[in-house]
DOSE-243426 format. One record per residue: y negated, z negated, x negated of N, C-alpha, C in turn. Coordinates in steps of 0.2 Angstrom, whole numbers, padded with zeros to 4 digits, always signed. Example, Ala and Ser with C-alpha at 12.3 -4.5 7.8 and 13.67 -1.06 7.14 Angstrom:
2
+0028-0039-0066+0022-0039-0062+0016-0039-0066 +0011-0035-0064+0005-0036-0068+0000-0039-0064 
% end
This chain:
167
+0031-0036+0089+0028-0036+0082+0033-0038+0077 +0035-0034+0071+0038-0038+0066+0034-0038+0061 +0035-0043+0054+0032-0043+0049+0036-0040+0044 +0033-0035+0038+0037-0036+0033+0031-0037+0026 +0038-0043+0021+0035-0046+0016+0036-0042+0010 +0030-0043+0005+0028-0040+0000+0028-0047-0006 +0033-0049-0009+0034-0056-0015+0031-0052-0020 +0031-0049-0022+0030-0046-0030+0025-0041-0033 +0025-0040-0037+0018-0037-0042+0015-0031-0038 +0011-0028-0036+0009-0021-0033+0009-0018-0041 +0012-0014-0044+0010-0009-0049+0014-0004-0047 +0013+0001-0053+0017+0006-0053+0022+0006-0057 +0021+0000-0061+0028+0001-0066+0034-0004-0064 +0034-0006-0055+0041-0011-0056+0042-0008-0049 +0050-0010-0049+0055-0011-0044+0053-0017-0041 +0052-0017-0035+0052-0022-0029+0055-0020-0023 +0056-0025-0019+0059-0028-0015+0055-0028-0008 +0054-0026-0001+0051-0026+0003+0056-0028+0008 +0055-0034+0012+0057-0040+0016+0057-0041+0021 +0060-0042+0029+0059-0044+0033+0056-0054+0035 +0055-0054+0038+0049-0062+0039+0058-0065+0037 +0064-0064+0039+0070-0070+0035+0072-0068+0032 +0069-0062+0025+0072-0064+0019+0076-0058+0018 +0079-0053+0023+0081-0048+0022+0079-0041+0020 +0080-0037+0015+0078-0034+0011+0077-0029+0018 +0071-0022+0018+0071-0018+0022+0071-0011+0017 +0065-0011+0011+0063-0007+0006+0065-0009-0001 +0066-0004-0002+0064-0005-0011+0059+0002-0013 +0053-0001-0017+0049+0002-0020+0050+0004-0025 +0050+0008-0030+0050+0009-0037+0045+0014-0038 +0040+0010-0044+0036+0014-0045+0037+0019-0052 +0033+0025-0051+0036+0028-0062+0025+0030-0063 +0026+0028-0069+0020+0030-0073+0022+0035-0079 +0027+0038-0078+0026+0043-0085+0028+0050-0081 +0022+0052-0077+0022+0058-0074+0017+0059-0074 +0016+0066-0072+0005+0067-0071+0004+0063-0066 +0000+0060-0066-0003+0053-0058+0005+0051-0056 +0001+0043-0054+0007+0039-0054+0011+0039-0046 +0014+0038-0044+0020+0039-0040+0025+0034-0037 +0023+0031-0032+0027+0026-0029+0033+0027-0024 +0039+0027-0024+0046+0030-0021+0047+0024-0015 +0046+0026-0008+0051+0019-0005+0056+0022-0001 +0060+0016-0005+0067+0020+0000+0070+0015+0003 +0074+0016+0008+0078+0013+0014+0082+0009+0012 +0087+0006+0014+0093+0001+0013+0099+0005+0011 +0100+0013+0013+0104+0017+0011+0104+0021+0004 +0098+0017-0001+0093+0024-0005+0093+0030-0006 +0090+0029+0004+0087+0037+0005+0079+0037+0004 +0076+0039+0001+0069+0041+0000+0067+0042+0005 +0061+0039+0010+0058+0039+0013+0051+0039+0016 +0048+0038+0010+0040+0038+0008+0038+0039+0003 +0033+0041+0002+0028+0041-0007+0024+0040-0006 +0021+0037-0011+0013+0036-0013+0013+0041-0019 +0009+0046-0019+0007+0050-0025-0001+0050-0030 -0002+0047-0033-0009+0049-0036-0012+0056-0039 -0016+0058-0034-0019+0065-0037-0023+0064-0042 -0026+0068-0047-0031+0066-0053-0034+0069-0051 -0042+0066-0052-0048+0069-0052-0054+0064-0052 -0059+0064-0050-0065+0062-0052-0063+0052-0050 -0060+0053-0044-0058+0047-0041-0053+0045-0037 -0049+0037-0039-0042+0039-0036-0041+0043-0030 -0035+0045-0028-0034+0051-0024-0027+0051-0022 -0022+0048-0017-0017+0047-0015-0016+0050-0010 -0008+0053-0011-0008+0056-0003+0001+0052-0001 +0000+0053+0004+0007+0048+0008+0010+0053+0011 +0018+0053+0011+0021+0057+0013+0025+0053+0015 +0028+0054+0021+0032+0052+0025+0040+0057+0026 +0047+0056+0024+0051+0059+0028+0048+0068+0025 +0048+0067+0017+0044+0075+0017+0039+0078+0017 +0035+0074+0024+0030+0078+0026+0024+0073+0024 +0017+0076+0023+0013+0074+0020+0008+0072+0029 +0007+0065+0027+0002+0062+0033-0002+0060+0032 -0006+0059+0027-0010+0053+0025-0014+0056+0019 -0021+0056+0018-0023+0054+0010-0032+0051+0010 -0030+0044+0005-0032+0041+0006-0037+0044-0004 -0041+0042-0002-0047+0043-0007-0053+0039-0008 -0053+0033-0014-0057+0030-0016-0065+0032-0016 -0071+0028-0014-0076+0032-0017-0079+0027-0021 -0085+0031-0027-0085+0025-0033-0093+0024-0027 -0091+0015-0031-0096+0014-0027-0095+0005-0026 -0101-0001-0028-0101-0006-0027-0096-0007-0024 -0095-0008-0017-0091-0010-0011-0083-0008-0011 -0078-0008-0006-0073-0004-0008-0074+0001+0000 -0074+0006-0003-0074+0012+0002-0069+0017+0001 -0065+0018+0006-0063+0025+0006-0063+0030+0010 -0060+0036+0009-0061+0041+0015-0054+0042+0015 -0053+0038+0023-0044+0040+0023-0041+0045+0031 -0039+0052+0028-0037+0057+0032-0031+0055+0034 -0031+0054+0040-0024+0055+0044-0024+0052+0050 -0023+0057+0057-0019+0057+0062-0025+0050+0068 -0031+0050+0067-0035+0046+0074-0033+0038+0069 -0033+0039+0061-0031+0032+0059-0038+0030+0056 -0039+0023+0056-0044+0020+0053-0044+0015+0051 -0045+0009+0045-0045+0004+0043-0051+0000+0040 -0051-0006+0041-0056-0010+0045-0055-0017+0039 -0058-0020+0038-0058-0025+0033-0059-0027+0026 -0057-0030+0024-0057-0034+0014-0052-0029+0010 -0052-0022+0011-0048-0018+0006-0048-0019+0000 -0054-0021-0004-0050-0025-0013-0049-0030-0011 -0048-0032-0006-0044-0039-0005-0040-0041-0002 -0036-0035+0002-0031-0032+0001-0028-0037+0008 -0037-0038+0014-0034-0040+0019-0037-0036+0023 -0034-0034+0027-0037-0026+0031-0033-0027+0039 -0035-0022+0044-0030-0021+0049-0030-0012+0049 -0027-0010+0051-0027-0003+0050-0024-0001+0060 -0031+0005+0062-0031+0004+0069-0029+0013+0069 -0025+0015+0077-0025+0021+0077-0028+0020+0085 -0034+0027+0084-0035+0027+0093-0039+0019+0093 -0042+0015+0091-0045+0009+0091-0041+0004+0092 -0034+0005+0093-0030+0001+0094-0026-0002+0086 -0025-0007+0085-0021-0013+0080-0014-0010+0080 -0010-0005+0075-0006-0003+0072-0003-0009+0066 -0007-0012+0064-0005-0013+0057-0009-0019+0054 -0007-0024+0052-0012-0028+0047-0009-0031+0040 -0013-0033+0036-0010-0035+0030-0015-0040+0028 -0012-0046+0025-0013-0051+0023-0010-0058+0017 -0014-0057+0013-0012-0063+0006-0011-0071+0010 -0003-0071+0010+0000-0077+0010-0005-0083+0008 -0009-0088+0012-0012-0094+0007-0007-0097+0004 -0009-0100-0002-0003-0105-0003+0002-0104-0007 +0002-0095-0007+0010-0094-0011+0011-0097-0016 +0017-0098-0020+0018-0098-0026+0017-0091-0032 +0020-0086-0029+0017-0078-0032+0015-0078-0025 +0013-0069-0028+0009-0065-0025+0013-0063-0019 +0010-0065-0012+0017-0065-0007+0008-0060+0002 +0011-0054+0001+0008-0052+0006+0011-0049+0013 +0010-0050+0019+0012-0052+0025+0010-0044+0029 +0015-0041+0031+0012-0034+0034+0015-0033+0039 +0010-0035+0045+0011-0035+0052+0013-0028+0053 +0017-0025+0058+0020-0021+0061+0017-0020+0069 +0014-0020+0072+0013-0017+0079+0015-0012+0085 +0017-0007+0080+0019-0002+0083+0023+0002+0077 +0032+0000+0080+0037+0002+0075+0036+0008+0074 +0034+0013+0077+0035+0020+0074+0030+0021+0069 +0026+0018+0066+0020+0016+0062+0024+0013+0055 +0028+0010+0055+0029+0007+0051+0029+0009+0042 +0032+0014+0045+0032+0018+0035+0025+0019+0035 +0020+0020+0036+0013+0023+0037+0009+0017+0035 +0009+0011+0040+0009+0006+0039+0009+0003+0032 +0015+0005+0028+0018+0001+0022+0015+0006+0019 +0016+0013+0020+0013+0016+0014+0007+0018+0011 +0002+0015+0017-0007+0016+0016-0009+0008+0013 -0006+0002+0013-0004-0004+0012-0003-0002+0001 +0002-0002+0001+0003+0001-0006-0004+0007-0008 -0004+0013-0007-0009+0015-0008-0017+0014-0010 -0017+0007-0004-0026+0005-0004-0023+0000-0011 -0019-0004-0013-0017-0007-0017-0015-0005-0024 -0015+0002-0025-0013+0004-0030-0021+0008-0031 -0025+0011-0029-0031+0014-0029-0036+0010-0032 -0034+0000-0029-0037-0005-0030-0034-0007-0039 -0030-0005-0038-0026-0007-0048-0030-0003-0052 -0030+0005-0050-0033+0009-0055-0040+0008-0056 -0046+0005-0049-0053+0005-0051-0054-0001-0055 -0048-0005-0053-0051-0011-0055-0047-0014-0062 -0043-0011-0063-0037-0012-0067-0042-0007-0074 -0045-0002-0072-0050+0000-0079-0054-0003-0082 -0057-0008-0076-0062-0012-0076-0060-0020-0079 -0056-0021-0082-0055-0026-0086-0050-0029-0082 -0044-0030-0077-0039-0031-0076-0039-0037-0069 -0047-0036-0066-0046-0041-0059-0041-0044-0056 -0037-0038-0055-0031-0037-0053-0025-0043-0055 -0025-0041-0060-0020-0046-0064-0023-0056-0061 -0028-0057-0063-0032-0063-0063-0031-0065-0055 -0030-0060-0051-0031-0064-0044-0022-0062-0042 -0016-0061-0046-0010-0060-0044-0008-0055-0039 -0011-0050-0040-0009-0046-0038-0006-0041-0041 -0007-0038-0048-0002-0033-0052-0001-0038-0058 
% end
């Protein structure tokens, strides 16, 4: 198992830093908002582009996850009290407090992946277990995703987000 650390704002509009548990930088995010839907880039330690998160428009948010090019993943909010989504990809499922942004993510019923809000941080400091290293970009980038789908419902809605440090 490794973990990799998330210190700073989920938005679309910053550069951050994605960490191994000592501190060592593994990702850099950059998000852009002046595109049609918003657009999260992670790239490697070489800055080679190796993920996206892209937001689709339409009645409700709509991301899809591209991995190395190819599209794996798209995750789709549904309106609706609770946080729900409908997330296509590959025998994947995810299980937990998704506006709260503590979840496990299972493939085949097995624990690929978890994420969890640091108690006690000083900022906003989120914890993403790794399980199975071939998962990892997937991991990070459905992680990002459910976090940025959670900024735009809720971030319309009067800025929760902001109030509990997270964007």
């Amino acid at each position: 198992m490794k973990t990799l650390v998330i210190k700073e704002k989920f938005s679309f509009r910053d550069r951050f830093s994605v960490t191994d548990e000592q501190g060592n930088v593994r990702y850099q995010v950059e998000g852009k908002i002046l595109t049609v839907g918003k657009k999260a880039t992670i790239f490697d330690m070489n800055e080679r582009e190796v993920a996206r998160v892209e937001e689709k428009l339409g009645v409700s948010p709509k991301f899809e996850l591209t991995i190395n090019d190819e599209l794996v993943a798209t995750i789709k909010q549904k309106i609706s009290l609770v946080d729900k989504y409908e997330i296509a990809c590959h025998d994947i499922e995810v299980k937990g407090n998704l506006l709260g942004l503590k979840f496990s993510i299972l493939q085949k019923g097995e624990k690929i992946g978890e994420i969890r809000q640091k108690a006690l941080a000083a900022t906003a400091k989120y914890e993403v277990d790794i399980y199975d290293d071939s998962c990892e970009l997937l991991a990070l980038s459905m992680v990002l995703a459910i976090a940025f789908a959670n900024e735009v419902l809720v971030g319309a809605a009067g800025g929760a987000l902001v109030g509990a440090g997270i964007i």
